[in-house]
N, C-alpha and C positions, 0 to 999 in steps of 0.2 A: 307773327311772320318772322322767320329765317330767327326760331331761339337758338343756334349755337352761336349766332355773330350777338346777340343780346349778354350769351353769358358768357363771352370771351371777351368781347370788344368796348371800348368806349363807347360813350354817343360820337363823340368828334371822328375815332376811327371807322366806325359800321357808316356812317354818312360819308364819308370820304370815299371810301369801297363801293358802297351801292350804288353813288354816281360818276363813278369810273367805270363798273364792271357791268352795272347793269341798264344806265342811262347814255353812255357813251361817249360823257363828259370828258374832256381832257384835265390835265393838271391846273392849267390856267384858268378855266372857267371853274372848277371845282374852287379854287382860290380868293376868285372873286365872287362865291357863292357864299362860302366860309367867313369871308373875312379876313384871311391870312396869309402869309406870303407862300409863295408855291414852294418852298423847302418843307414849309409845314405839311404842306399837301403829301409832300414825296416821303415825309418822315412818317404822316400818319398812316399810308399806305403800306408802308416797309414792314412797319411795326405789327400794322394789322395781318398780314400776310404771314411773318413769323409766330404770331400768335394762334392763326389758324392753322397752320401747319405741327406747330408743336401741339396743338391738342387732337388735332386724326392723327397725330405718330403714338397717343396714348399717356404724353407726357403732364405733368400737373402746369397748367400755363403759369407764368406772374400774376402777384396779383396785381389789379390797378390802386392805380394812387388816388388817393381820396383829396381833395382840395376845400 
C-alpha cells in the first residue's frame, strides 16, 4: 500500500501523514498516538510534505538517516 510514501518517507513520517490526511486526526492526537510532542508531529509532517513534493517535481529526494 501507497509505495511512494514507503520509498520516500520514514515510518515515523508516512504514519504521521496517513493519520492526518487520511484519518482526520489532528496534531494533537497524532501526538499522543506517537508519543511525541506536537512540534514533533508538525516537524515530521513538514518534512514529509517536502519530501513528497521534491520527488513529483523529479528531484533525487535526501536520503534518510539511518539510526
Amino acid at each position: 500500500m501507497f509505495p511512494l510514501l514507503r520509498q520516500v518517507l520514514s515510518e515515523e513520517q508516512r504514519t504521521a501523514l496517513l493519520l492526518v490526511v487520511l484519518e482526520g486526526l489532528t496534531y494533537r492526537e497524532v501526538a499522543e498516538i506517537q508519543g511525541v510532542p506536537i512540534g514533533t508531529v508538525m516537524s515530521r509532517l513538514a518534512r514529509a510534505r517536502m519530501q513528497i513534493k521534491t520527488y513529483l517535481d523529479g528531484a533525487r529526494p535526501a536520503l534518510r538517516r539511518v539510526k
